[in-house]
N, C-alpha and C positions, 0 to 999 in steps of 0.2 A: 870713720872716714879714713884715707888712707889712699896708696897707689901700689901698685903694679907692676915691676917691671922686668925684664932679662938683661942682665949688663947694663950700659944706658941708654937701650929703648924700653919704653914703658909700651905696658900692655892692654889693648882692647881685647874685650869677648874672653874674659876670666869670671868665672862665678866664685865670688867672696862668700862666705855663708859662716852662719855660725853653728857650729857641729850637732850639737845636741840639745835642746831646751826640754826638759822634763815636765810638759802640758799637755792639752790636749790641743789640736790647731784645728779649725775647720777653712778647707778650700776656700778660694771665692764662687760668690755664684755666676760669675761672669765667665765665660770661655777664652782662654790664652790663644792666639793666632798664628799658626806658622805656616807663610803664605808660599806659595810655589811661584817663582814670579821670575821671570826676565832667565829660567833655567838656572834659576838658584832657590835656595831657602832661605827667606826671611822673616824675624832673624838670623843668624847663621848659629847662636847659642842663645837658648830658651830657657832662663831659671824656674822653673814652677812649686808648689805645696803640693806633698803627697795629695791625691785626689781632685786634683784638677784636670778639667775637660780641656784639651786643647780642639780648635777646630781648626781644621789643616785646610785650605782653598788653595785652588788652583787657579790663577789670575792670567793662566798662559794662554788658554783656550787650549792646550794639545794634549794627549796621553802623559801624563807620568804616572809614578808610583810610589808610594808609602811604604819601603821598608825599614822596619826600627827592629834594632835590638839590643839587647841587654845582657852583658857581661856573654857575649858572641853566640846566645841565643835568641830569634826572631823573635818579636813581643806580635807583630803583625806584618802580614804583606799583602798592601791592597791596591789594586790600579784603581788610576783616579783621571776615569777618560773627560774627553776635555769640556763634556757634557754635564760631570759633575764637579760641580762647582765648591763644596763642599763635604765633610767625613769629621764626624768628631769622634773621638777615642781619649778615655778617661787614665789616667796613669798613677798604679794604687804601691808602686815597688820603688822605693829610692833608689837614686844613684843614678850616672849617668847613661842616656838611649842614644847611642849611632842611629841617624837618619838618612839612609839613602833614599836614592830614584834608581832604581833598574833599569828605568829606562836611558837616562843620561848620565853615565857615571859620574862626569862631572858633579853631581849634584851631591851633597853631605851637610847635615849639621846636626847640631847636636841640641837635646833636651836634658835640661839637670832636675831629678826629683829630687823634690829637699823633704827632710824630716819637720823644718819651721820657718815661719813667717819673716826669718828675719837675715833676708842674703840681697846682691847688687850684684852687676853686671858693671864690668869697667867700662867705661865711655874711650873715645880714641884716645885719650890723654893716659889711660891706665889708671887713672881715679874712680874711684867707690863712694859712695855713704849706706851704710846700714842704720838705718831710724828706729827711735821706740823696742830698743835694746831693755828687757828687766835689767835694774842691778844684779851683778852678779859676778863669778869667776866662771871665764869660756873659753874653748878651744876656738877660736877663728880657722878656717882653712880657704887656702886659694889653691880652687881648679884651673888648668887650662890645659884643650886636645892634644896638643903637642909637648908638653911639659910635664915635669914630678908636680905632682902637689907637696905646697906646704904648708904647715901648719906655725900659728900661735898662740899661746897663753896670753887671755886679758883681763882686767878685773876692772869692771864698770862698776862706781859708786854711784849713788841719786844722782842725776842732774849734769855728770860728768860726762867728756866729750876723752875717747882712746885715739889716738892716733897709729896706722899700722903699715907697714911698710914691709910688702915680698917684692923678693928678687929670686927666680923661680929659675931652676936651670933643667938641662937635657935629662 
């Protein structure tokens, strides 16, 4: 558990994650959602496990489009007329996917591929909780689009609760 923040506003739509877990993880079998909706992406930041299906709907009724990519190479670019209501695509490469619409530039967000099961998404408040942590010594790291990532050293015994605390600059 832990907050967020730049200066003294705290931060939403940071992905918390803990760097590296030495396992094996299996996806869910459930599909992650990033809806096209009101000429936006929602959510605007999407944490996922290497190997999860997202299924991306368009709830506009109109043309957009699906382009993602990865470290400012295309992963995919596919129109999504307003016919089709649905497109799932699988994401097997960590690290963060730029999500545009070609059609409406306005449009952007982001999907974070994680190496493991065990990351949060700040809520408006810039607060996290990561659950069901093994004991251990871990790098924590907070992402956020606009900001440096930072990183922390934490060492979780049985049963114990870390508390962690970024303040993330330009």
């Amino acid at each position: 558990m832990g907050t967020v923040a730049r200066g003294p506003q705290r931060l939403s739509n940071v992905v918390v994650h803990i760097e590296r877990v030495e396992r094996p993880f299996h996806p869910p079998k459930e599909a992650a959602i990033m809806n096209q909706q009101n000429l936006t992406y929602v959510p605007h930041v999407l944490p996922i496990l290497v190997g999860t299906t997202v299924d991306f709907v368009n709830s506009d009724g109109l043309l957009h489009n699906l382009h993602a990519y990865m470290r400012g190479e295309t992963l995919f670019n596919i129109a999504m007329p307003k016919f089709l209501k649905k497109k799932s695509m699988m994401f097997q490469k960590e690290g963060p996917v730029l999500l545009l619409c070609d059609v409406h530039r306005e449009m952007s967000a982001y999907i974070m591929v994680l190496q493991n099961p065990f990351f949060a998404l700040t809520n408006e408040e810039g607060e996290f909780t990561i659950k069901d942590i093994p004991r251990g010594s871990y790098t924590v790291k907070a992402w956020h689009e606009n900001l440096k990532p930072q990183s922390q050293e934490v060492k979780l015994m049985e049963g114990a609760t870390a508390t962690i605390h970024f303040k993330l600059t330009q």
